[in-house]
Structures are given as C-alpha cells and as structure tokens.
VEXLUMMI-159409 format. One record per residue (C-alpha): residue number from 1; x, y, z. Coordinates in steps of 0.5 Angstrom, whole numbers. Layout:
BEGIN
<rec num="NUM" x="X" y="Y" z="Z"/>
...
! end
This chain:
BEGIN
<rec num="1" x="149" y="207" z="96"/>
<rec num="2" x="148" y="208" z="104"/>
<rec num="3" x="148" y="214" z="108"/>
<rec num="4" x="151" y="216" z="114"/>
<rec num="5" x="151" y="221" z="120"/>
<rec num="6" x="159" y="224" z="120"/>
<rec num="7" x="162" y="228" z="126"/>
<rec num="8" x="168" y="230" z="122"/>
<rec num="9" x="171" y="234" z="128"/>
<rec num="10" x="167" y="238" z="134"/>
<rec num="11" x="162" y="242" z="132"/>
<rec num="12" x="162" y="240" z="124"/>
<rec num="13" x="156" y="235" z="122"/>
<rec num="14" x="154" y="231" z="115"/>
<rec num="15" x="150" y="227" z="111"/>
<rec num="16" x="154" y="223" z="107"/>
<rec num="17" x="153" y="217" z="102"/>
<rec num="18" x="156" y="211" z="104"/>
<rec num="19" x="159" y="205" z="100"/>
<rec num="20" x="157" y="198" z="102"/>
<rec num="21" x="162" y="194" z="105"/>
<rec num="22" x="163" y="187" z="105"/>
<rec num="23" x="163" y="184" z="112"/>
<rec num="24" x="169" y="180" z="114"/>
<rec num="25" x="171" y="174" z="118"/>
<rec num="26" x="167" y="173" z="124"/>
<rec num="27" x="163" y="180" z="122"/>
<rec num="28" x="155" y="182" z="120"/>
<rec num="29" x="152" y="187" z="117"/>
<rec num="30" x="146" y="190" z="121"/>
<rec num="31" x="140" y="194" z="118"/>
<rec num="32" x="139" y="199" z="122"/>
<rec num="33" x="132" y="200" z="124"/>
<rec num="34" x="133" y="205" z="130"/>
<rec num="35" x="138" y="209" z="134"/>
<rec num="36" x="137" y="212" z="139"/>
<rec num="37" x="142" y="219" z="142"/>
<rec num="38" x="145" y="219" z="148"/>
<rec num="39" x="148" y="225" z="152"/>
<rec num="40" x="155" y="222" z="150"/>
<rec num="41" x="153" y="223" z="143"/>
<rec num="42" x="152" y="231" z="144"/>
<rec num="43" x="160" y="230" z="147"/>
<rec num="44" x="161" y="229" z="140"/>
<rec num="45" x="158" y="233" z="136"/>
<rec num="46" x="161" y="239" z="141"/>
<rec num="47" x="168" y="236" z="143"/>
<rec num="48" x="168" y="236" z="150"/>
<rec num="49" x="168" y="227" z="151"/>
<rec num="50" x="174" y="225" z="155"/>
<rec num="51" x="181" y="225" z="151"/>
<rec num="52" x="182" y="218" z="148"/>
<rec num="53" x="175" y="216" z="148"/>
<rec num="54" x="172" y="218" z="141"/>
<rec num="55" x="176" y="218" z="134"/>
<rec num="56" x="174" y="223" z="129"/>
<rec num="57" x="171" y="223" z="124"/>
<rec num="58" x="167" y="218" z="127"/>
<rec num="59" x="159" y="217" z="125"/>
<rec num="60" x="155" y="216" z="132"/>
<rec num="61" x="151" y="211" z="134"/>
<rec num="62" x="151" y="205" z="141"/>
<rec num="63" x="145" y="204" z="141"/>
<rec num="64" x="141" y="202" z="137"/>
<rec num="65" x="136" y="196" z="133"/>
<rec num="66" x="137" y="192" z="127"/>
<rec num="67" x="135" y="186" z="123"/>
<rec num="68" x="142" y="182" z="120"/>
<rec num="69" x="142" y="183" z="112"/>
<rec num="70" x="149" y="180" z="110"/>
<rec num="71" x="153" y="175" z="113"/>
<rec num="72" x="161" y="174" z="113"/>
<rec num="73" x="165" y="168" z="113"/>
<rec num="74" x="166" y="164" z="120"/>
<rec num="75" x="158" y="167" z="122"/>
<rec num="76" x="153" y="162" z="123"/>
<rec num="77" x="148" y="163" z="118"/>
<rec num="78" x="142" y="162" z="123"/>
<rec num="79" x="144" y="169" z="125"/>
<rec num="80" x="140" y="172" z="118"/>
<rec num="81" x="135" y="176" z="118"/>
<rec num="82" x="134" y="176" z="125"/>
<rec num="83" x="132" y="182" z="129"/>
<rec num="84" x="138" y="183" z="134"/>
<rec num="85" x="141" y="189" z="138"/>
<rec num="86" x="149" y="189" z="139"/>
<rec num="87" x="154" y="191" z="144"/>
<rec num="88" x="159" y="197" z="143"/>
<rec num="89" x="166" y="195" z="147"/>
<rec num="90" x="170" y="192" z="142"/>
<rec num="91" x="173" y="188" z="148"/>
<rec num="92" x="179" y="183" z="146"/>
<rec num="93" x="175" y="178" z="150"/>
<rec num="94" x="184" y="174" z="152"/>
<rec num="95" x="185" y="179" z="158"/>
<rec num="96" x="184" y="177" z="165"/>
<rec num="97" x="178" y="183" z="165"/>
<rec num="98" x="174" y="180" z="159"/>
<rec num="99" x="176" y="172" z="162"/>
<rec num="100" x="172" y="174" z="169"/>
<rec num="101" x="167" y="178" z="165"/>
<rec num="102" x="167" y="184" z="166"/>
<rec num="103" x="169" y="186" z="158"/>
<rec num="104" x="168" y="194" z="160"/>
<rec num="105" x="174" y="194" z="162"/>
<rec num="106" x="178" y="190" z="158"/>
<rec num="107" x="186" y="192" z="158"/>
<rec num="108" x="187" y="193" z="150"/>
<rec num="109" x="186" y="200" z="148"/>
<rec num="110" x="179" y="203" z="149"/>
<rec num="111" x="175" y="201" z="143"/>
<rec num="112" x="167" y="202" z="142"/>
<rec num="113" x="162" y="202" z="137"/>
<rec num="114" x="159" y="210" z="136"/>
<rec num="115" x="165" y="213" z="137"/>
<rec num="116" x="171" y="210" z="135"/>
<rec num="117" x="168" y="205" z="131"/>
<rec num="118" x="163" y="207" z="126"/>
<rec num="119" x="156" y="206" z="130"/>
<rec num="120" x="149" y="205" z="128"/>
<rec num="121" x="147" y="213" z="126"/>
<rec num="122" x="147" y="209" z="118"/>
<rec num="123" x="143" y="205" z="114"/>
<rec num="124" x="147" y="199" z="116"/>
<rec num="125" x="152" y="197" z="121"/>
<rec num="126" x="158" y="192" z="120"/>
<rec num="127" x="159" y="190" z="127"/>
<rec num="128" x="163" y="183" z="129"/>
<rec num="129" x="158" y="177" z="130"/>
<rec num="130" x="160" y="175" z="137"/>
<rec num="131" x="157" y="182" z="140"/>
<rec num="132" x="151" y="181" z="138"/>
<rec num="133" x="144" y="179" z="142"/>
<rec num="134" x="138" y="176" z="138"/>
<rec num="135" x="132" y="178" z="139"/>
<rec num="136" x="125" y="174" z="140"/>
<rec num="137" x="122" y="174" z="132"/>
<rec num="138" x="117" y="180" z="132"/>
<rec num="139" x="120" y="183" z="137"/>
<rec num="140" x="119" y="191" z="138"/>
<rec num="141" x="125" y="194" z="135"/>
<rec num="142" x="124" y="201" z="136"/>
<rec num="143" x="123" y="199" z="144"/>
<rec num="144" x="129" y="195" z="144"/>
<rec num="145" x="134" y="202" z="141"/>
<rec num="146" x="133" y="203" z="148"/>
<rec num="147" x="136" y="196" z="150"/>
<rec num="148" x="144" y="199" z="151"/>
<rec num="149" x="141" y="204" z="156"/>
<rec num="150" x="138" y="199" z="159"/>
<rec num="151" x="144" y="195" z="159"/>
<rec num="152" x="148" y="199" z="163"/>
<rec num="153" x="143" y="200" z="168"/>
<rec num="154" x="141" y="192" z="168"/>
<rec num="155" x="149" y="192" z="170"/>
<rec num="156" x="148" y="197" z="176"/>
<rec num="157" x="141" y="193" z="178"/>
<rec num="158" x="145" y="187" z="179"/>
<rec num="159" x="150" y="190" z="183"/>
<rec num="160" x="145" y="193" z="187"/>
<rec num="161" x="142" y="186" z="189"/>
<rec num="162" x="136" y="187" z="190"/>
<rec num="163" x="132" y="182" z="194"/>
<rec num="164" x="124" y="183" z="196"/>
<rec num="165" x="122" y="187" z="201"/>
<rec num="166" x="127" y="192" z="201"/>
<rec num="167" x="126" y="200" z="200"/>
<rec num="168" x="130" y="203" z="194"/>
<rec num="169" x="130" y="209" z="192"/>
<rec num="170" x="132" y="211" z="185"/>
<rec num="171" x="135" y="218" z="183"/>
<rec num="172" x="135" y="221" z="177"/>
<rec num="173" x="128" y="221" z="172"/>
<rec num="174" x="131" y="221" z="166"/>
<rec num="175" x="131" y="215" z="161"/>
<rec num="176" x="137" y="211" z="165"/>
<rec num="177" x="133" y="213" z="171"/>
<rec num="178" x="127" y="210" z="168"/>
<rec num="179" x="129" y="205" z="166"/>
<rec num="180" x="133" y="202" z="172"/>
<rec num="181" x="127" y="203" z="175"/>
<rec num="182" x="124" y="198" z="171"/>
<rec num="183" x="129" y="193" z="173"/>
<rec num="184" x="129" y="195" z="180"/>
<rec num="185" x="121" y="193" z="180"/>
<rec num="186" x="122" y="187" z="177"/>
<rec num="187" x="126" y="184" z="185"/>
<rec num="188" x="120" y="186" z="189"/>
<rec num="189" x="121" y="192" z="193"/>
<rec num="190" x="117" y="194" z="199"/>
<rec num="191" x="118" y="201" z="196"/>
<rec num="192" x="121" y="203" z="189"/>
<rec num="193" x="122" y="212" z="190"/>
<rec num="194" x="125" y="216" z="184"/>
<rec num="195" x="128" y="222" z="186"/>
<rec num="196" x="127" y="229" z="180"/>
<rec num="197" x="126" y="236" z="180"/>
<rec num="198" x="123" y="236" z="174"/>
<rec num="199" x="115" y="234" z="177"/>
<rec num="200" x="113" y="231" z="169"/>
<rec num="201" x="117" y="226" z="171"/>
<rec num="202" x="112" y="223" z="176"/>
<rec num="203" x="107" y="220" z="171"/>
<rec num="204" x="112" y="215" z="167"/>
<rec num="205" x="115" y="214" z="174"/>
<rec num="206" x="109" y="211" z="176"/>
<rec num="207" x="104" y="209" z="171"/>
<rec num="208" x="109" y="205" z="166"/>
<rec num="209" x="117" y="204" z="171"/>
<rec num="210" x="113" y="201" z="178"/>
<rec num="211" x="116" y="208" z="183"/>
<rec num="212" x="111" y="207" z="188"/>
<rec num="213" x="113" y="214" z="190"/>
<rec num="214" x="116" y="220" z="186"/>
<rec num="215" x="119" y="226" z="191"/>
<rec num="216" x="124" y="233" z="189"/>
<rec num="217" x="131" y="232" z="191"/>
<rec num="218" x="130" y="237" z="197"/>
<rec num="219" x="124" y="232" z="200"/>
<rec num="220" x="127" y="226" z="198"/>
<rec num="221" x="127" y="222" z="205"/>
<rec num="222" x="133" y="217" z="208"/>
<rec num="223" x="134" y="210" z="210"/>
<rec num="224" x="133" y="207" z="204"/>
<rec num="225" x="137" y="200" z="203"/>
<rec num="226" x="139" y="201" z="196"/>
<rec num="227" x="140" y="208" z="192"/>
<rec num="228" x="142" y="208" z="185"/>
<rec num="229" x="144" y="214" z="183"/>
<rec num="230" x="142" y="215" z="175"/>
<rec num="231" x="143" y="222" z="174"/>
<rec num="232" x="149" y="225" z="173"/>
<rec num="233" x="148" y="231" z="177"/>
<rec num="234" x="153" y="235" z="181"/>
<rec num="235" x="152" y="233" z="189"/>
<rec num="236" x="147" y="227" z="187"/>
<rec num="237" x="153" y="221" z="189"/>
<rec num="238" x="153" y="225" z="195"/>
<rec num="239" x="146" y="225" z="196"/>
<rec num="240" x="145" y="217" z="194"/>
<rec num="241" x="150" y="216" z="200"/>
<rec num="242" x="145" y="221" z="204"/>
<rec num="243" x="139" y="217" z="203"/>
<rec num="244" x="142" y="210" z="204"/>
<rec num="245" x="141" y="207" z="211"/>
<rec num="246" x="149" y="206" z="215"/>
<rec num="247" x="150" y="199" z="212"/>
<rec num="248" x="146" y="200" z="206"/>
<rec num="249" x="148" y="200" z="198"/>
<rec num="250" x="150" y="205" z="193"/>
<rec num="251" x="150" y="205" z="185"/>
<rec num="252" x="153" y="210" z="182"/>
<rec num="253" x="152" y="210" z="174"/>
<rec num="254" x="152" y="218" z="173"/>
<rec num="255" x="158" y="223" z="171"/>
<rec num="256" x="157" y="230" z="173"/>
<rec num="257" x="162" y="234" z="168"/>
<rec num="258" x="162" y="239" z="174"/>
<rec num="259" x="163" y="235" z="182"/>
<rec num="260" x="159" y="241" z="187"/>
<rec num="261" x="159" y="237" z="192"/>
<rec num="262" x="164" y="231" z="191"/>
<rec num="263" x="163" y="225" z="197"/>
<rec num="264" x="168" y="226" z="203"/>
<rec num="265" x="170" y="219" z="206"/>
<rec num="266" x="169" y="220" z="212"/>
<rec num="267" x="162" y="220" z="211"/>
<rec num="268" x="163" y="213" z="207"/>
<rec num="269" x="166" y="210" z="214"/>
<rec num="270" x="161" y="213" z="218"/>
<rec num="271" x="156" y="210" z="214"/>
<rec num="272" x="158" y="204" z="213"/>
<rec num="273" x="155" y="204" z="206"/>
<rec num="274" x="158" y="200" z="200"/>
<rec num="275" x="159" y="203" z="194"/>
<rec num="276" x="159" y="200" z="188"/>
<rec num="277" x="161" y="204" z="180"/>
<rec num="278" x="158" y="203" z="173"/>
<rec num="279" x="162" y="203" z="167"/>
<rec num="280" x="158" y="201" z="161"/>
<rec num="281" x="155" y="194" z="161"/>
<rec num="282" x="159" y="188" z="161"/>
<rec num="283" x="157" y="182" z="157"/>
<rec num="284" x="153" y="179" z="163"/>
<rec num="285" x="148" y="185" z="164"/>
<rec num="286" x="146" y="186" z="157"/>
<rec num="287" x="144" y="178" z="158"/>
<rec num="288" x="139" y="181" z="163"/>
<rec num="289" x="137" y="186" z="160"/>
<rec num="290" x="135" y="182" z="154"/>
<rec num="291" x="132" y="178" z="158"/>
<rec num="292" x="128" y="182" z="161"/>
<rec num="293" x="125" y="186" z="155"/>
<rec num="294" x="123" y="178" z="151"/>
<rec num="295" x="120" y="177" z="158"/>
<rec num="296" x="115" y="184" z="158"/>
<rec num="297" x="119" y="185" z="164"/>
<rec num="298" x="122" y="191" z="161"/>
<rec num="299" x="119" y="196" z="156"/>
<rec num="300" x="122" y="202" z="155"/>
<rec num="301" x="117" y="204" z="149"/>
<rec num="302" x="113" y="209" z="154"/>
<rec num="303" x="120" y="212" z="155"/>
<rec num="304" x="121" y="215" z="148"/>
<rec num="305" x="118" y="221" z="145"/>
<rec num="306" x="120" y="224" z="140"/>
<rec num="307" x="123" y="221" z="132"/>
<rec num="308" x="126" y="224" z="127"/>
<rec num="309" x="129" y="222" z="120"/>
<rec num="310" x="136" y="220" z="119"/>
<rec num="311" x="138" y="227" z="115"/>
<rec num="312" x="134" y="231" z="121"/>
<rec num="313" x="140" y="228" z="126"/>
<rec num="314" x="143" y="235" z="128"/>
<rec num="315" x="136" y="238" z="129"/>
<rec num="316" x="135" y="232" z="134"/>
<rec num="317" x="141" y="234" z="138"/>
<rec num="318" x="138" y="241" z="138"/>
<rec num="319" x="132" y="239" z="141"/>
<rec num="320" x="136" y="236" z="146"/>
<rec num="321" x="140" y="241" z="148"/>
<rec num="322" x="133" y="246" z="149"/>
<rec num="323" x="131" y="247" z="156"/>
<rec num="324" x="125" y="249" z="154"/>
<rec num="325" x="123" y="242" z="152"/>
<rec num="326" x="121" y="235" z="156"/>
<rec num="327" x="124" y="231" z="152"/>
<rec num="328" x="125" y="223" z="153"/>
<rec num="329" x="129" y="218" z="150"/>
<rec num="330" x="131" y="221" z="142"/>
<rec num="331" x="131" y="216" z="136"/>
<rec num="332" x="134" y="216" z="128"/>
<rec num="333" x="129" y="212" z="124"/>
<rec num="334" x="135" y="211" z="118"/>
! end
C-alpha cells in the first residue's frame, strides 16, 4: 500500500492509501523522493486554475525527483534505479508543434502531470518513460525537485539569447526569479540586476544566483538589453518593457491574476522591443536545465526553505499562503 495526496474538488484535501499500479507499455514507476508546491498547486486546492486545466479528483504534484523502481514492457532497462526527473505535458509528440519542439503547445487536448494526470505528491509515480530526464548517479535529489521550475526558466533564458557583456535585468525574486537568474549568470553578463520589493531576497540574489545588484521595483533603472520578467505581478510586464533599451528583449513567463497595468501597444512600437512569452518548458529547455544543474552551473538548493511530510501537504499550502512568512521553494518528502 501507497499513499497519496487527493484534491477531490476545490477546497477538499485528503490522505489516501493508494494500491500500486503496474506500469504499461512504454511506462515506469518512479519513487518519488521529493515534490516541490508551486503556486498552480494552490489554484487547485482553492478552484480558481483556469477551466480546462485540471481534472479532479486529481493528486498534485509537476515538480518533482525520484528513482525508478519498476519497469514496464517496451522500456529500456538501463533506466532501473536510476535517479530521474520528468516532464508534465503529456504531449502527442505527432502534431506539427511536438514535431518542431515545442511540445507545450501540442494541439491534443491539454494533458499535464499534477493536474490532470495523477502527479508526484505520492509515494510513487507512473509516468511514460519517453518523458523522462536521467540524472548523473548521486545526483542531489532533493535540489533537482526544483528541476521543473528551472525548466520553465531554462526556456525563457534561451529566449532571452543572452550573449556576453550584456546588462540583464531579472524581475521578480521569487523561486522562478532566482533560478533564472542562475542561468542568466551562466552567459556572462556585464550586469545581472533582480527587481523585488521584499529587501530579504537580496541575499540569495547575490550570494547563491550571480545578481551583481538588487533594487525595489521603484528604483529599478532602465536600458537594459534583456529583461526577464518572472513575477507574475500586476503591472511587471509593463515594467519589464519600461526597463528595456528601445530595441531590446523582453521575456514574460509571470500570469498576473488581476492585470493593473496591461502593456499598451504603442509603447511596443516605439520601443522597438521584442517580446517573447513562455508557456511551460518544452522538451528542449528541460535538456538545458539538466544540464546545467549536472555541470554545477545550477544549484537550486540554496533556494529551499522549508519541508515537510507528505501527510503535512495541506500545512505546507498554509504556510504559503502566510503573508507574515518569507518563504522559498516548499517540498513534500513522501
């Protein structure tokens, strides 16, 4: 017997003892060593993710660390017991959008582990092998829970194209800020700046993700040749383009759930700025952020705070939602 962390409907979360299931075809069976909780995990629990995208009951869980424990038929068998990390989307992998690589916007009907799919808050995870990324042996599996996160902003940095010598500015100082600030470092910049109000994130800023400078959103300077826009924020898109040099580039990655301050076209025009959007991580940016995390280049561990037993999911949701607590990056430890 298992265990698993159900949402049965909005607002209604339970423990359950769960019966193992035999992988199919082309499928494995992950031990799930570590999943982290992500703010579209509290759209589940509280019903407000976006209609189409999660399918209850459900039992959360996209990002997320394990070891594989059992094989199903059509699997290679290097693949047992080696420490692995896995894609959400379960993409078609036959549309025009999976043939070109950019398997987050596959045409099938939308299809993601954690939400539709059962996910990683589990003692196991059955997951289609052909998702999966192998990990270097010993690899610190409770950093690379991150590896989802890091994923998606592994996919705005390639965007971004950073070359050497460029200023980059980074907003938000979140776990997603943080992280792609990590990446950000990696291509060299002149100057690497994060953008936050709350002043304790300065710290991790410098010491652990390579920002050369930390500044309020009301101090931030301008002329940047690359903004990346990581929080999610009323009115942060406009600032990212406000903070780009006229002929610059812009990332967006953050979904404000109330815009104050949408972006207005004409500044587009005048700035001359190109914009680019990220939905999820195609298979592509979670090479690169494997990657980087086997090289050292990324290290996400500094950015976790705080743990807790699977049987303490629904405390660590309020934890987050505490305004009077700093947290970073939450994980489930099945």
């Amino acid at each position: 017997m298992g265990r698993a962390v159900v949402v049965e409907a909005p607002g209604k979360l339970r423990v359950v003892r769960t019966e193992p299931e035999d992988p199919g075809h082309g499928e494995v069976v992950v031990r799930v060593e570590w999943a982290g909780i992500c703010g579209s995990d509290r759209e589940v629990l509280a019903g407000t993710r976006a209609e189409g995208f999660v399918r209850y009951p459900v039992v959360p869980g996209h990002e997320w660390s394990g070891t594989v424990v059992e094989l199903g038929p059509g699997t290679d068998p290097e693949l047992l017991g080696k420490p692995v990390v896995g894609e959400g989307f379960r993409n078609c992998g036959r549309c025009a959008p999976c043939r070109r690589g950019d398997t987050t916007l596959c045409t099938a009907e939308y299809d993601e582990t954690g939400f539709t799919q059962p996910g990683a808050w589990a003692d196991e995870l059955r997951i289609p092998a052909r998702l999966l990324h192998v990990l270097p042996d010993g690899a610190d599996l409770r950093a690379a829970a991150l590896l989802e996160p890091a994923a998606c902003m592994a996919a705005a940095t390639l965007l971004a194209a950073v070359v050497p010598g460029e200023r980059v500015a980074v907003i938000g100082g979140g776990t997603l800020g943080l992280l792609a600030t990590q990446l950000l470092a990696a291509s060299g910049p002149a100057e690497l700046v994060v953008v936050d109000p709350r002043a304790s994130r300065a710290v991790p800023a410098s010491r652990f993700c390579g920002a050369t400078g930390f500044y309020s959103p009301g101090a931030a300077p301008g002329g940047f040749d690359v903004v990346v826009e990581a929080a999610g924020a009323p009115g942060t898109g406009a600032q990212a383009v406000r903070m780009c040099r006229r002929g610059g580039r812009v990332v967006l990655t953050g979904l404000a759930g109330h815009e104050t301050e949408p972006i207005a076209p004409a500044d587009l025009v005048t700035a001359a700025v190109t914009v680019h959007t990220v939905f999820g991580a195609p298979s592509r940016a979670w090479t690169h952020a494997v990657r980087a995390f086997a090289t050292g280049l990324l290290d996400p561990a500094p950015l976790i705070t705080h743990e807790f037993p699977l049987e303490e999911a629904e405390r660590a949701l309020r934890l987050l939602e505490d305004p009077a607590v700093d947290t970073g990056k939450v994980l489930l430890h099945p």
